[in-house]
N, C-alpha and C positions, 0 to 999 in steps of 0.2 A: 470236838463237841463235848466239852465237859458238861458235870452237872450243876445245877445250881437250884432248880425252881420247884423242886418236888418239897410240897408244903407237909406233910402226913409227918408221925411219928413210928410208923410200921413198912415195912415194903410189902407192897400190892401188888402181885405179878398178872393183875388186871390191869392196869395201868401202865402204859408206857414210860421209861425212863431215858431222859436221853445218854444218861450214863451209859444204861444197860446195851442202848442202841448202838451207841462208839464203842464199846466192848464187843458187840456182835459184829460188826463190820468191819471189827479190828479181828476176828478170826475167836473170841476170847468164849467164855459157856457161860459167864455171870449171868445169862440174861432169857429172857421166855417168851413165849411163841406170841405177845402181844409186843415186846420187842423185836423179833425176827421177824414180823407181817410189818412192822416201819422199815426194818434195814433192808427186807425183802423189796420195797417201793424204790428203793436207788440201786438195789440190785440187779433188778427186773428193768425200771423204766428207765432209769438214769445209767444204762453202762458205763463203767467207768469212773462215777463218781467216789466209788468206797478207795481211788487216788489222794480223794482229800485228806480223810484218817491217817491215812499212810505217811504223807506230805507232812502232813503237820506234826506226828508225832518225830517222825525221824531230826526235823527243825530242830526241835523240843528239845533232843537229848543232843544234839550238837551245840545248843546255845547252851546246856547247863554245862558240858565239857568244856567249852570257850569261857565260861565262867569260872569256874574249879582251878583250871589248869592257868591262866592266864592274867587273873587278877587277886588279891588276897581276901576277897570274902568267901565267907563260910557259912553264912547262914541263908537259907532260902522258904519264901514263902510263894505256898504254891495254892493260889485259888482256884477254887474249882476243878480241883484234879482230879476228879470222876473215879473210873474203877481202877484198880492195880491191875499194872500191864507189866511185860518185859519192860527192863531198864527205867524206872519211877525214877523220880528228881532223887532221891536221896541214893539211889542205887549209882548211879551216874555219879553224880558229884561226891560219896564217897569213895567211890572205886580209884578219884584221882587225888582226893584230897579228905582224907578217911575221918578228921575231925570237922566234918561239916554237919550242922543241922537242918533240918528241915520241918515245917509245920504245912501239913499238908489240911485245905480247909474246905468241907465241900457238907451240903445237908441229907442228900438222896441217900437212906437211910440203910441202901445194899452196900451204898460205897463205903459208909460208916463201918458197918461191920467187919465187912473184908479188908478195909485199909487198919483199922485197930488190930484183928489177927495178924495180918502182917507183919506189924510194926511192933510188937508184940514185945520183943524180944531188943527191939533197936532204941536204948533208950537217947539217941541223937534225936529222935524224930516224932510228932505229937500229930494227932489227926482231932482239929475244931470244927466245932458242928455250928458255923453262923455262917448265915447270907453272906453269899461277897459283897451285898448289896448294901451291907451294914459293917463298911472298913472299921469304924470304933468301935462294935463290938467284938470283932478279929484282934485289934490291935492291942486294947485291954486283955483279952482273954489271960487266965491266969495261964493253962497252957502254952501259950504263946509268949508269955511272957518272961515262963520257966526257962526258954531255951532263944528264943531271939533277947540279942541286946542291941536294943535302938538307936546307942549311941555310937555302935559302929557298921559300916556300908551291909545292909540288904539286898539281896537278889530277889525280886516280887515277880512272881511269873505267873503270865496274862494267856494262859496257853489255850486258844479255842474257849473263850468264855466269853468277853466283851458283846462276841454278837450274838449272844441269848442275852442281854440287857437291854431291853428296848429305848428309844431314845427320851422319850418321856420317864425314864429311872437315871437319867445322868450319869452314861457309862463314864464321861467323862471326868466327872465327880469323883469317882471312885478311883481313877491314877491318881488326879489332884490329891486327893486327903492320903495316898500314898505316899504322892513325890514330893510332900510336907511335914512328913512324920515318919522318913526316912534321912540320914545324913548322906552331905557329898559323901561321893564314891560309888551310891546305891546303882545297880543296874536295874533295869526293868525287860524285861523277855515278854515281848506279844504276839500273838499269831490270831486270826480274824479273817471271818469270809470277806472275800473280795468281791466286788460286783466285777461281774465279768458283761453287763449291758446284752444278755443273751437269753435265748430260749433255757437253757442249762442253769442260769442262773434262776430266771423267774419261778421254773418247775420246780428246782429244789427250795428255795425259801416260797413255795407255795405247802409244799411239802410239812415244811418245819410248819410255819404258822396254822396249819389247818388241824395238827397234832399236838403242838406243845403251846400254839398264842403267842411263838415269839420264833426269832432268828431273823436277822439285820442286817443283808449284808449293804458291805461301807466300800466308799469308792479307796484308792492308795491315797487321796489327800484328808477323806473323813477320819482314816484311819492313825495317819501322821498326826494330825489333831486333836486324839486318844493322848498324846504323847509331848502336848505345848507345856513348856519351860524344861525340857529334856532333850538331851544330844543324843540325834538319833547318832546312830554308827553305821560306819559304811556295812554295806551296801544301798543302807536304807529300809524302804519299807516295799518289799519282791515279792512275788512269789517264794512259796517257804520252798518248794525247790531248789530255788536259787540262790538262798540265803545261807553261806557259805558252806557249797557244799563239800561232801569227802572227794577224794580222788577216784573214788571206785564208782562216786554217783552222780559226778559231776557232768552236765549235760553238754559241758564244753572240754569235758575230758578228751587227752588224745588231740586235741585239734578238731574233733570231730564235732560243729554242734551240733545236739539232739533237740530237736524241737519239743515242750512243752507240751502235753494233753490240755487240752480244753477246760479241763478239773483240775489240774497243775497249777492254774489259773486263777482259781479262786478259792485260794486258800493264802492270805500272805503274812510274813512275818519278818521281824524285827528288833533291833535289840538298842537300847536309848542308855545312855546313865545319866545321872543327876551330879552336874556339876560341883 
C-alpha cells in the first residue's frame, strides 16, 4: 500500500495517509491515531489481512535480491515507495551489489521527510517528489537524472501502487511510458491487489474507497495486462507468497504443502523484462 495520492504541501495527522497506514500495519510508529483507527479496521474486522503488507513486502525484497544478484543492472526506480522500512530497495540491492542506485519517488509529504533523512548520507540514492501519475515528470526530473542513465537496463518497481490508480487514470499508461523510455534488458517488479471474488475482498476495497476514493483490486489477467509488450517471468503473475519464495518460507518447503491464507491471496506479484 504505497503512497501516492496525498495532494497538501504539509503533513496533516488529521488526515489519513495510506503511507502512514502500511507503516502501521507493518509494526512501524511513522504514523497517528487517524491512521491507526484505518489499520485498526483490518485489524479488528479483517483478521488476517495485515498478511497482505507482510506478503508483499517480503516479494519486494526477494525480487530486488533476484535483481542485484542475477542480472547486471544497478539502477532502480522505486514508485511510490511510501515510508522507510526494514530492508528499502536501496538497502537490498546495495547489500549485494554496493554500486547500485536507487531513486526513490513518492509525494505524501511524511514520506518525503523521512525518506531524505535517511538517505541523507547515501549519495547513491535521491528521493522525487512527483505523482507516479506524471512518468515524464519522474523521468526528466533533474534528480533522477543525476543518477539514473537511460541508456542502460532500469529496474522500475511497481510495488503495491498500481491499484491506488484508478482505471479512469491509465495505470496502464504509466508501465507503457516506462517500458518505452527504458532500454532492453529493463526489468519491471509489480505487486497489486488481487481479486479474490470474496466477502474479504469486497470489505477491504470497501474499506480503501470509502477512505482514500481509490483502491482497484485486478483479477491475475487485468493485472498481466499492466505488463503488455513485456516478458512476464516464470512464475508469472502468483500470489506474492508464491512468488519465488526462500526455503525457510516456502509453502511447498520440506514437501509439505502449506495452504495459503485467504489474504495470501490477494496480494500478487511479478516480475516481466523488456526485451
Amino acid at each position: 500500500m504505497a503512497a501516492m495520492t496525498y495532494e497538501g504541501s504539509s503533513i496533516d495527522p488529521a488526515r489519513p495517509s495510506i503511507a502512514r497506514v502500511y507503516d502501521y500495519l507493518l509494526g512501524g510508529k511513522d504514523n497517528y491515531a487517524v491512521d491507526r483507527e484505518i489499520g485498526d479496521v483490518f485489524k479488528r474486522d479483517l483478521p488476517g489481512s495485515v498478511a497482505i503488507a507482510f506478503a508483499n513486502r517480503a516479494a519486494l525484497t526477494r525480487a530486488v535480491r533476484e535483481i542485484a544478484k542475477t542480472t547486471d543492472i544497478r539502477q532502480f526506480i522505486d514508485l511510490g515507495s511510501g515510508l522507510p522500512t526494514a530492508d528499502n530497495v536501496h538497502q537490498v540491492a546495495q547489500r549485494h551489489a554496493p554500486e547500485s542506485r536507487v531513486v526513490y519517488v513518492d509525494i505524501d509529504p511524511q514520506v518525503l521527510v523521512h525518506g531524505r533523512a535517511l538517505l541523507e548520507n547515501n549519495d547513491r540514492t535521491r528521493v522525487v517528489a512527483v505523482d507516479v501519475r506524471n512518468p515524464e515528470g519522474i523521468h526528466t526530473h533533474p534528480d533522477t537524472l543525476e543518477i539514473i542513465d537511460f541508456t542502460r537496463p532500469v529496474a522500475v518497481i511497481l510495488s503495491a501502487i498500481l491499484h491506488h490508480v484508478n482505471d479512469d487514470e491509465d495505470p496502464a499508461g504509466i508501465v507503457r511510458y516506462w517500458r518505452d523510455h527504458v532500454p532492453s534488458g529493463s526489468y519491471f517488479f509489480i505487486s497489486h491487489f488481487r481479486s479474490g471474488n470474496n466477502p474479504e475482498t469486497a470489505e477491504a476495497e470497501k474499506v480503501l474507497q470509502q477512505t482514500f476514493g481509490r483502491g482497484r483490486w485486478r483479477t491475475d489477467a487485468e493485472i498481466a495486462s499492466l505488463l503488455d509488450g513485456l516478458e512476464i517471468l516464470a512464475p508469472g503473475i502468483v500470489p506474492a507468497s508464491l512468488w519465488r519464495p526462500d526455503e525457510s518460507d516456502n509453502p511447498w518447503n520440506s514437501g509439505e504443502r502449506r495452504e495459503l491464507t485467504v489474504w495470501e491471496h490477494l496480494i500478487a506479484a511479478g516480475l516481466a523484462r523488456k526485451a
